[in-house]
C-alpha positions as a LaTeX table, in Angstrom:
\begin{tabular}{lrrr}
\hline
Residue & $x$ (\AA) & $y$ (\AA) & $z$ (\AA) \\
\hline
Unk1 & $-47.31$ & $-20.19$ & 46.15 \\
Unk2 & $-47.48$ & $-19.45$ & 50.25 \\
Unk3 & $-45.59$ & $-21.26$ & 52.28 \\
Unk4 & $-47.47$ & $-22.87$ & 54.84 \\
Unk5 & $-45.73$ & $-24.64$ & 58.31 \\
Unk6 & $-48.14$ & $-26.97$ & 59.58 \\
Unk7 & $-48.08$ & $-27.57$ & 63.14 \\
Unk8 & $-50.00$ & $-29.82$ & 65.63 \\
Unk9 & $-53.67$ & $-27.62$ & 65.82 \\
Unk10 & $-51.90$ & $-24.49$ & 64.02 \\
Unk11 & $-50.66$ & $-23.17$ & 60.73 \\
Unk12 & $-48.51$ & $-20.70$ & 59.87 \\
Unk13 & $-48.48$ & $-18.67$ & 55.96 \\
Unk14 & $-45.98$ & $-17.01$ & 55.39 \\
Unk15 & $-46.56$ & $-15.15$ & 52.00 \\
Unk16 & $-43.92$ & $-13.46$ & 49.72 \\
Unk17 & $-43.18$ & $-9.67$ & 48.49 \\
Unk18 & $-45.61$ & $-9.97$ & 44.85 \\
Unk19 & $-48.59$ & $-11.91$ & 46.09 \\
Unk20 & $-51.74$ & $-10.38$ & 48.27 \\
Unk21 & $-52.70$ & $-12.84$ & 51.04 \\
Unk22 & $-55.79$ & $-12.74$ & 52.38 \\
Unk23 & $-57.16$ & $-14.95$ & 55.72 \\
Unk24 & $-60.92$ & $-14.70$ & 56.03 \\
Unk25 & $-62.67$ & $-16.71$ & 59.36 \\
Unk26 & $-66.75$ & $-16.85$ & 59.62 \\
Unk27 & $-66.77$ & $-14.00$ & 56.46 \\
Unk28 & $-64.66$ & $-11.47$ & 58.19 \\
Unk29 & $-60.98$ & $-10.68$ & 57.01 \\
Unk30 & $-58.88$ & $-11.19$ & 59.51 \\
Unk31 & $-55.32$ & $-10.71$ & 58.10 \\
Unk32 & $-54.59$ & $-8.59$ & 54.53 \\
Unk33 & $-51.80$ & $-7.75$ & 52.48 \\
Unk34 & $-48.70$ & $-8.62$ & 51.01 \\
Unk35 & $-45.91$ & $-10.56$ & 52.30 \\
Unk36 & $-48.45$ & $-11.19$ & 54.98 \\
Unk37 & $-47.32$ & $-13.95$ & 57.68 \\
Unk38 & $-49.60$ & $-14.98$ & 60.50 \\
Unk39 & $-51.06$ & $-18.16$ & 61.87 \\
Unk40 & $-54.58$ & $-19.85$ & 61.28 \\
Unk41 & $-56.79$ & $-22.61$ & 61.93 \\
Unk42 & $-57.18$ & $-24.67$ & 58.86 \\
Unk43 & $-60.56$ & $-25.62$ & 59.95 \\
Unk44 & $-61.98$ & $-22.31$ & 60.01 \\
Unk45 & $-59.88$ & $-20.30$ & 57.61 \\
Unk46 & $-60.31$ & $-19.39$ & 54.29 \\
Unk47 & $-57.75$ & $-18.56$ & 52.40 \\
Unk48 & $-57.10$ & $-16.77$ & 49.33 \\
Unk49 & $-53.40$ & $-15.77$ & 47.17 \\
Unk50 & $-53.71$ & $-12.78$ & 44.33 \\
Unk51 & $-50.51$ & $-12.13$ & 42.17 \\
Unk52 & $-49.67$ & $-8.30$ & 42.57 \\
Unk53 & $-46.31$ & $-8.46$ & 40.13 \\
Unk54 & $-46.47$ & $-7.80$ & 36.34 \\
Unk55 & $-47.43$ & $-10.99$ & 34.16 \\
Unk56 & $-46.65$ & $-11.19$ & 30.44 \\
Unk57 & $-49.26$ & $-13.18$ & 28.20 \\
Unk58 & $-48.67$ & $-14.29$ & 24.99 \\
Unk59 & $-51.40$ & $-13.79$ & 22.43 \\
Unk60 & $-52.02$ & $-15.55$ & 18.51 \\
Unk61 & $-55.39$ & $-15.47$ & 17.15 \\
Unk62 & $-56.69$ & $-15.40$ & 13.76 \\
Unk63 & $-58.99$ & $-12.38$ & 12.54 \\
Unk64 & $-60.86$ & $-11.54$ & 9.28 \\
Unk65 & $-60.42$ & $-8.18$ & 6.94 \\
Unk66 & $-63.09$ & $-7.04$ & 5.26 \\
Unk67 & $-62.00$ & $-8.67$ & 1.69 \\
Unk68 & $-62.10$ & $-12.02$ & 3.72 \\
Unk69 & $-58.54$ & $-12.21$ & 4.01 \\
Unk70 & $-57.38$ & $-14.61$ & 7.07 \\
Unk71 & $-54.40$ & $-12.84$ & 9.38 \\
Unk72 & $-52.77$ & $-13.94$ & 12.19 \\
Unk73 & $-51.91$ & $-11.85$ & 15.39 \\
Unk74 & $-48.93$ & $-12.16$ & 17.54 \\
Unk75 & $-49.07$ & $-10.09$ & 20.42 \\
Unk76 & $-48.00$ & $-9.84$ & 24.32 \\
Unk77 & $-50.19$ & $-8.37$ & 26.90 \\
Unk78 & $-48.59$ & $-6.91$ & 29.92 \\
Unk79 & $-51.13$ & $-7.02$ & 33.16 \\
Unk80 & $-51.07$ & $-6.55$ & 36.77 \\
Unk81 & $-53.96$ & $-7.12$ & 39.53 \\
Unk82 & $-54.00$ & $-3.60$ & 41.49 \\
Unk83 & $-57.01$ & $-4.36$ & 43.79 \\
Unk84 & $-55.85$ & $-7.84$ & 44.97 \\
Unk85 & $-59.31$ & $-7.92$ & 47.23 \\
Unk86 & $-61.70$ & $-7.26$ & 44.45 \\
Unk87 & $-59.86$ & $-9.79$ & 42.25 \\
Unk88 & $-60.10$ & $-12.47$ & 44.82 \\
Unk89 & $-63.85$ & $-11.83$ & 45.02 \\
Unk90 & $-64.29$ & $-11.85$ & 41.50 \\
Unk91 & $-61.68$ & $-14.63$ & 40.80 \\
Unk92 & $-61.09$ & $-18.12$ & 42.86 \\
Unk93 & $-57.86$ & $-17.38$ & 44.17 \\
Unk94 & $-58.61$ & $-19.55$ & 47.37 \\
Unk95 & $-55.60$ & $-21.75$ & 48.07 \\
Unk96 & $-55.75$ & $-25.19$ & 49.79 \\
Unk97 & $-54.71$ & $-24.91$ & 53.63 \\
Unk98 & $-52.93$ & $-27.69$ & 53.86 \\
Unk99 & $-50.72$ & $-27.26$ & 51.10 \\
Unk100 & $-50.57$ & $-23.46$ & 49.69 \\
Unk101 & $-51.85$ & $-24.62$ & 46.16 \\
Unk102 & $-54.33$ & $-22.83$ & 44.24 \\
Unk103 & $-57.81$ & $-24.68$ & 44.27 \\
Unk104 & $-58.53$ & $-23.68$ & 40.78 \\
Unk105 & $-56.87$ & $-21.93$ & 37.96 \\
Unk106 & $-57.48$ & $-18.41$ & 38.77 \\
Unk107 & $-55.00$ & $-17.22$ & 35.86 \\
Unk108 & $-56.04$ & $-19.13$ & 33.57 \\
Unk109 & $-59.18$ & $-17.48$ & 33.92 \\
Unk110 & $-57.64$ & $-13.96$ & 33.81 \\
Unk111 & $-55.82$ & $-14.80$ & 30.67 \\
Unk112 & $-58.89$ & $-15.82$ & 29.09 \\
Unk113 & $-60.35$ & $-12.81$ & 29.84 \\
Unk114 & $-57.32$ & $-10.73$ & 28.34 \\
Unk115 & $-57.35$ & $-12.76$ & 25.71 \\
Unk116 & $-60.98$ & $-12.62$ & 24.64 \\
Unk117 & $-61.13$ & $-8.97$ & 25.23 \\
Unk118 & $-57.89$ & $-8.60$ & 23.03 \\
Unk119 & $-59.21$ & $-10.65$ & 20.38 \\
Unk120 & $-62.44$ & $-8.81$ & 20.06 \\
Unk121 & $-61.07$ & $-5.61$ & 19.69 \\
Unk122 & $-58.85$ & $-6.94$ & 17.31 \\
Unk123 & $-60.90$ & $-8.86$ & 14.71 \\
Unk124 & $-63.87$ & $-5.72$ & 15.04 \\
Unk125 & $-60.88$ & $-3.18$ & 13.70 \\
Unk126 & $-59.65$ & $-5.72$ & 10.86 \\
Unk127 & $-63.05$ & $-6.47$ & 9.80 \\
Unk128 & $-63.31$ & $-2.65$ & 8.99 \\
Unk129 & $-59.80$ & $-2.76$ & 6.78 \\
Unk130 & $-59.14$ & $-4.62$ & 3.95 \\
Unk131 & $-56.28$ & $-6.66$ & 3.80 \\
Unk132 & $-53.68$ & $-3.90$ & 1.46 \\
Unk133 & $-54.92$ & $-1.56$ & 4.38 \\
Unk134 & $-53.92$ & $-3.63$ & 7.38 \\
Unk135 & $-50.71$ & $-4.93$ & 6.13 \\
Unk136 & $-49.76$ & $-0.95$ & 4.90 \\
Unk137 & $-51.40$ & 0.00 & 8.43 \\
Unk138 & $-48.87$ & $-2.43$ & 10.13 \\
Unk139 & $-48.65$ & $-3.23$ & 14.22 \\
Unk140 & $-49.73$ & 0.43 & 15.07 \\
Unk141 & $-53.22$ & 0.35 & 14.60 \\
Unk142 & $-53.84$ & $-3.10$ & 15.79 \\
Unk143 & $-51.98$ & $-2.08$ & 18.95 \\
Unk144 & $-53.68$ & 0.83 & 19.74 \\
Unk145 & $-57.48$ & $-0.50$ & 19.84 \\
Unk146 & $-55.92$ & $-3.38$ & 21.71 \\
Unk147 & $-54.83$ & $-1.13$ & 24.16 \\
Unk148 & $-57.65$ & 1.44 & 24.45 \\
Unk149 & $-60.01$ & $-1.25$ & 24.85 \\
Unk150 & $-58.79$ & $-3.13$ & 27.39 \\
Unk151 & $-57.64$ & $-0.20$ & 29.65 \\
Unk152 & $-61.44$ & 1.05 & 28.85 \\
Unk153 & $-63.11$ & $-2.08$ & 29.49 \\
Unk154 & $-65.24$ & $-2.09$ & 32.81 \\
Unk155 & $-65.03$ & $-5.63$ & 32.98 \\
Unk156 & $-61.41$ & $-5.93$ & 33.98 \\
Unk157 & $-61.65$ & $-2.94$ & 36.28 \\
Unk158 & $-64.18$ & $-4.46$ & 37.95 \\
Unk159 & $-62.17$ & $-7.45$ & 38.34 \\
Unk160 & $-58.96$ & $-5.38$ & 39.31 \\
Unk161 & $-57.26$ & $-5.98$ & 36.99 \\
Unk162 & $-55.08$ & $-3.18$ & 35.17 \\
Unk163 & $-53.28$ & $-3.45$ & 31.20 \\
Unk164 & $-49.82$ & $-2.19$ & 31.81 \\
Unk165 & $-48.85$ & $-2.67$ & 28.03 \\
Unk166 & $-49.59$ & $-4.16$ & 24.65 \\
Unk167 & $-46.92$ & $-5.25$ & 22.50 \\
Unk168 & $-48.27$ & $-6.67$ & 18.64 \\
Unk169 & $-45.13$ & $-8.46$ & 17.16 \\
Unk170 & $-46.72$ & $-9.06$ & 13.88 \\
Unk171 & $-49.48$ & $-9.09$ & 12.34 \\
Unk172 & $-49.52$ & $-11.76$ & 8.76 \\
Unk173 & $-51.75$ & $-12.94$ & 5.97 \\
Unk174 & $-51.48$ & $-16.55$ & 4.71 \\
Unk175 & $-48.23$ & $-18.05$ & 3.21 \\
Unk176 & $-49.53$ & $-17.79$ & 0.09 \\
Unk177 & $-51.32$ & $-14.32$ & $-0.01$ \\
Unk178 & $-48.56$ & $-13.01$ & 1.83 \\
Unk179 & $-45.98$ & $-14.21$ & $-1.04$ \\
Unk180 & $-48.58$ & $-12.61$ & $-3.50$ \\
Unk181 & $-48.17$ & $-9.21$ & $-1.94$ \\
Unk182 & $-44.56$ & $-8.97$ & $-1.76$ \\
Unk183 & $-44.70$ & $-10.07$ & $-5.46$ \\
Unk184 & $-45.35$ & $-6.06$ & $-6.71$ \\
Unk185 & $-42.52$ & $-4.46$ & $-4.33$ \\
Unk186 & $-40.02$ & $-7.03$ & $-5.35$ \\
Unk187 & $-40.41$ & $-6.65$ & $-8.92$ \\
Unk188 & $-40.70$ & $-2.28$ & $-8.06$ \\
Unk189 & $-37.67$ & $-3.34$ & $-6.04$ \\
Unk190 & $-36.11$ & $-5.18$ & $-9.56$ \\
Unk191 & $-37.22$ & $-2.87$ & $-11.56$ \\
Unk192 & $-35.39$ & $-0.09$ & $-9.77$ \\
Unk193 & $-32.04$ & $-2.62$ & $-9.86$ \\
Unk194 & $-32.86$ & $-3.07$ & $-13.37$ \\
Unk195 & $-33.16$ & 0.32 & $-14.11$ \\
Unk196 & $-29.71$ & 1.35 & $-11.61$ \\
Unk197 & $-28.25$ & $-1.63$ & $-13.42$ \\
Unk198 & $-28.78$ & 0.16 & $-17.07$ \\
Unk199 & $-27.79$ & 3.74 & $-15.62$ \\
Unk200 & $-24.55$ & 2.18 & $-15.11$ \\
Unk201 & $-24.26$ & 0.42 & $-17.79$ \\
Unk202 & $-25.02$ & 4.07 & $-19.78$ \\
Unk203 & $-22.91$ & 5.53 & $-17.18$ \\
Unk204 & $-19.82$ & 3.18 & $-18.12$ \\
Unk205 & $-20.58$ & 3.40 & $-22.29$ \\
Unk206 & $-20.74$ & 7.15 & $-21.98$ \\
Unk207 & $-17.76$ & 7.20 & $-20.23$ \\
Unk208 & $-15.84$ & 4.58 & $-22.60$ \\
Unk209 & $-17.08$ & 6.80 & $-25.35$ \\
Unk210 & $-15.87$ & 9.64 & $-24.03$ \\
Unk211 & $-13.01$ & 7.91 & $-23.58$ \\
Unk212 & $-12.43$ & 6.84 & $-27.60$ \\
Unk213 & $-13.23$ & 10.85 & $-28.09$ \\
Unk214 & $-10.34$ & 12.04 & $-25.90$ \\
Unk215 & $-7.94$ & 9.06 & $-27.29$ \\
Unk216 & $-9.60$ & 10.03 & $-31.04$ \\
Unk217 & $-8.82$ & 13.37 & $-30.73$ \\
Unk218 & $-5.56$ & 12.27 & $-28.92$ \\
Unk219 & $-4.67$ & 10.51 & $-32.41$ \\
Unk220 & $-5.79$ & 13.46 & $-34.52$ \\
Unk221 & $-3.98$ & 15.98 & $-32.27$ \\
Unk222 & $-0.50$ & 13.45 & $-33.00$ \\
Unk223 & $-0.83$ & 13.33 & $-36.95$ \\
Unk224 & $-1.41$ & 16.29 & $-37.83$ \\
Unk225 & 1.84 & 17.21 & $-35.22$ \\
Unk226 & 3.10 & 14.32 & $-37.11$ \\
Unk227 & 2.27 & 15.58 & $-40.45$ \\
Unk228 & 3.09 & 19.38 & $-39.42$ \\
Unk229 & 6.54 & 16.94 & $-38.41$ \\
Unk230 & 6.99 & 15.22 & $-41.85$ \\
Unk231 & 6.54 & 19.02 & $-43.39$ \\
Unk232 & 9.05 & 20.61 & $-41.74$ \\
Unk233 & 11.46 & 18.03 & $-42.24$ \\
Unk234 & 10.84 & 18.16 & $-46.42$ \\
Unk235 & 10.99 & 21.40 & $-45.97$ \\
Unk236 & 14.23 & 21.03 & $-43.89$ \\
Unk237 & 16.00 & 18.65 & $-46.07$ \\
Unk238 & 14.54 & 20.64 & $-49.42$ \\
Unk239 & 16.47 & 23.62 & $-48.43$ \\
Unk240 & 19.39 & 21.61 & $-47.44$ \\
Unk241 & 19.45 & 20.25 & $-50.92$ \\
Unk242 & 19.17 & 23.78 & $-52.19$ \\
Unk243 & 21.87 & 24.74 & $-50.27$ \\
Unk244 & 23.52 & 22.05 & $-51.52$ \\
Unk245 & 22.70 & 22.69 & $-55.20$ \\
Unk246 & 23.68 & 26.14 & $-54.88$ \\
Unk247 & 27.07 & 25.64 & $-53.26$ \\
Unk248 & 27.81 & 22.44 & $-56.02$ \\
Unk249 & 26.60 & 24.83 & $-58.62$ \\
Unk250 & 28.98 & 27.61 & $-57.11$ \\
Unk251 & 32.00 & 24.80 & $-56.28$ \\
Unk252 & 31.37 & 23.88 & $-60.11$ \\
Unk253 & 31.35 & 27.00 & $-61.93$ \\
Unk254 & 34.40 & 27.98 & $-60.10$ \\
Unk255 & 35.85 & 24.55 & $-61.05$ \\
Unk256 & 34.89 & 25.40 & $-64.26$ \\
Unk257 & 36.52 & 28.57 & $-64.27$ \\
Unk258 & 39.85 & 27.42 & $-62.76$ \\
Unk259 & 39.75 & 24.35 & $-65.42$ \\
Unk260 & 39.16 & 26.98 & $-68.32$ \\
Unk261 & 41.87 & 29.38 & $-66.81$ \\
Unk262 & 44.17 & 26.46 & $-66.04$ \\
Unk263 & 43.37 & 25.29 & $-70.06$ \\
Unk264 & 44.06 & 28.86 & $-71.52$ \\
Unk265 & 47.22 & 29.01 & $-69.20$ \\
Unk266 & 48.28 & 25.59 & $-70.91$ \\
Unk267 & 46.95 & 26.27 & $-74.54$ \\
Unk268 & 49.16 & 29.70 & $-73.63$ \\
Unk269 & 51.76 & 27.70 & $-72.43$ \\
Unk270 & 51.74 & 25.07 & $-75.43$ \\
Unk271 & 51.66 & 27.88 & $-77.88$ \\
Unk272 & 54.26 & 30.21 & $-76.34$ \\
Unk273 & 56.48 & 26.86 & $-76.20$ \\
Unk274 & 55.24 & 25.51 & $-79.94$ \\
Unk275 & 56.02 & 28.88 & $-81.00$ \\
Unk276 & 59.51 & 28.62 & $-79.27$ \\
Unk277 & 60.21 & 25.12 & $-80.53$ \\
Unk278 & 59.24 & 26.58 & $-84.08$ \\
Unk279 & 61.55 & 29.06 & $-83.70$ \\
Unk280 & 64.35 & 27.10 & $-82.55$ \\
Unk281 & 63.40 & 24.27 & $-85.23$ \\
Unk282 & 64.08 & 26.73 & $-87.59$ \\
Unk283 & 66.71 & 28.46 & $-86.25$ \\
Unk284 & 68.29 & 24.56 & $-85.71$ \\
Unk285 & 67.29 & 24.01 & $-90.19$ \\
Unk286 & 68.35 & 27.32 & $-90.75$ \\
Unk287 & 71.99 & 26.20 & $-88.77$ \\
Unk288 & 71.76 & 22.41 & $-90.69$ \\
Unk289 & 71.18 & 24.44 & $-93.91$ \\
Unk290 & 74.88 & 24.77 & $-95.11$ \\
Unk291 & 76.09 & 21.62 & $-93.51$ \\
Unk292 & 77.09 & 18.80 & $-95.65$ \\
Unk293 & 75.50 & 15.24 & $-96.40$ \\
Unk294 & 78.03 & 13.40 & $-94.78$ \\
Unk295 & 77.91 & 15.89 & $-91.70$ \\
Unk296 & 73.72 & 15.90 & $-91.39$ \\
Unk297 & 74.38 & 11.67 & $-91.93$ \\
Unk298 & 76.47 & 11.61 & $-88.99$ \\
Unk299 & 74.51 & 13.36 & $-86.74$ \\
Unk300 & 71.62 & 11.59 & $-87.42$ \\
Unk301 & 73.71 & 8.45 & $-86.80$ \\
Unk302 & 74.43 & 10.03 & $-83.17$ \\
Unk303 & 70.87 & 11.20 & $-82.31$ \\
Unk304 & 69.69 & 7.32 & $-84.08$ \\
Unk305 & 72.09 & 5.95 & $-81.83$ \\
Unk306 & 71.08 & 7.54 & $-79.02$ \\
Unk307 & 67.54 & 6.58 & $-79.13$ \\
Unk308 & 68.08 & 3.37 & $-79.95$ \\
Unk309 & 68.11 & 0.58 & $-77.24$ \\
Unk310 & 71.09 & $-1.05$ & $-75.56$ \\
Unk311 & 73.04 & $-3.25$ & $-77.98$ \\
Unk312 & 74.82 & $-5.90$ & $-76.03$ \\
Unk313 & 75.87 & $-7.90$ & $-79.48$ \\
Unk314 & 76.93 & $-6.07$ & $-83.27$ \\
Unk315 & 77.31 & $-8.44$ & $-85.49$ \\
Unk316 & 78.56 & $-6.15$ & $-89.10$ \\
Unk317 & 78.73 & $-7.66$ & $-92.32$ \\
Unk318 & 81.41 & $-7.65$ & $-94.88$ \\
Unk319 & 78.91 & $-6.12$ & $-97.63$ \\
Unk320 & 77.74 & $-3.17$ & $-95.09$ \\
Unk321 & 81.21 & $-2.57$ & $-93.65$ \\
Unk322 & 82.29 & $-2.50$ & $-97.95$ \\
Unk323 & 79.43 & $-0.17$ & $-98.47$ \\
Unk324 & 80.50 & 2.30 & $-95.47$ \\
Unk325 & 83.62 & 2.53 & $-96.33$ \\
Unk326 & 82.83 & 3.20 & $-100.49$ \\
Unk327 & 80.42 & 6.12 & $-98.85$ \\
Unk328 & 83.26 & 7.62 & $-96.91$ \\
Unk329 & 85.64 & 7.74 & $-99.22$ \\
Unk330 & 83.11 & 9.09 & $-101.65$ \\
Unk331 & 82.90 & 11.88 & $-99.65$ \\
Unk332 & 86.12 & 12.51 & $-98.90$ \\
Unk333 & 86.45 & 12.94 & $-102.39$ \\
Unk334 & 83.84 & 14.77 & $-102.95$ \\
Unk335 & 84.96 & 17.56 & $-100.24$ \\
Unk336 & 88.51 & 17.96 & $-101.71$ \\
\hline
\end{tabular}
């Protein structure tokens, strides 16, 4: 909004660096341009304000596809006014002397023209589409006409008004549809988790299996070491027992040998000294041969007595000591 000094018979504007001002007195222009500043009669001056800077306005409108499909657009058109003078004889833009207020609503009327231009574009290309087609499409196409229409519509050139940009945020089916179309890619989407999910899995089972194998064959590989083990060892301790065997056997025969060597030595022995005793028995009979009774009595009194135990106590009777004595002198007598 201008900025407008009011003095006694005088005004003064004084505009800023993004608006056009314009002073028109009995139809002629007298002062033109922006971040104008000059003085004027409020009785006889007319004048007018015109936005030069970039304005942003927001857009949502419903359209139809061509399966009868309701979608909504959100979009942002960028716009600028780049003949201020033609605007402000197309547009009100005539501000209140007094004050610096617009009279009317001149943007307001500008962004119902954006918007009404946007929208028809729009909802002629969705009608064309169905609604698989617009959603798969996405912003890009709806963008696009947006844009080449307005920039190509005589209209707003006529007006002076140029589209800088178009930006389409989104454009969406009903809550409802909209949920019934992402129903298919989530359950592709599933399905490939499912599937992923069960590669693992197969992944993981193969791998445990292969596992058991290598642990299997692990086992296998340890008893028939084990066994080839428990075989040598048999083997091991058969041959020691052999070994064994065969030096008993050995130790035993030559036991054997020394006992029947030691026994023929002793049966030598026994009959070299039975054969001596013999000889000496006899030779001892053949000495006892001539010697008398009495004599052979009294030495077998000695050799009696001396195998007899100790006698601490003799106790002789008078019919043995009678009997003696008879026998000696019987042969006394007898050997005279």
């Amino acid at each position: 909004m201008a900025d407008i000094a009011r003095y006694p018979f005088a005004r003064h504007l004084r505009g800023s660096s993004t608006t056009h001002v314009g002073h028109v007195r009995n139809g002629r222009t007298i002062h033109a341009g922006v971040g104008a500043s000059f003085w004027f009669r409020p009785l006889n001056a007319v004048l007018h304000e015109v936005p030069v800077d970039e304005r942003e306005l927001p857009l949502l409108f419903h359209a139809r596809t061509s399966d009868f499909q309701d979608v909504t657009v959100q979009a942002t058109i960028t716009y600028r006014v780049t003949d201020p003078s033609t605007a402000a004889g197309r547009i009100d833009f005539s501000i209140d002397p007094e004050t610096g207020a617009w009279r009317g609503t001149p943007l307001d009327q500008v962004a119902g023209l954006l918007t009404e231009s946007a929208q028809q574009y729009a909802i002629d290309m969705l009608a064309t589409v169905d609604l698989t087609d617009a959603m798969a499409g996405g912003v890009g196409p709806v963008r696009s006409v947006i844009t080449d229409g307005l920039r190509a519509d005589e209209r707003l050139a006529e007006t002076g008004i140029a589209v800088v940009g178009v930006r389409v945020v989104a454009v969406r089916p009903e809550p409802e549809v909209e949920k019934a179309l992402r129903t298919p890619t989530r359950e592709r989407v599933q399905q490939e988790s499912d599937r992923a999910t069960f590669e693992r899995r197969a992944i993981a089972v193969e791998r445990e299996r292969a596992i058991g194998e290598n642990e299997l064959q692990t086992q296998i590989e340890l008893a028939r070491r084990e066994e080839q083990l428990v075989s040598q060892r048999g083997a091991n301790t058969r041959r020691e027992a052999e070994e064994a065997a065969a030096a008993g056997a050995i130790a035993a025969e030559g036991e054997a040998r020394r006992t029947v060597t030691l026994a023929e030595a002793r049966a030598e022995g026994a009959r070299l000294a039975g054969a001596a005793e013999g000889d000496a028995e006899a030779a001892r009979m053949a000495a006892y041969r001539d010697v008398p009774e009495a004599v052979l009595l009294a030495l077998a009194a000695k050799e009696l007595a001396a195998h007899l135990p100790a006698i601490d106590t003799l106790v002789l009777s008078p019919d043995l000591v009678s009997t003696a004595l008879a026998q000696l002198a019987g042969g006394r007598t007898a050997a005279s």
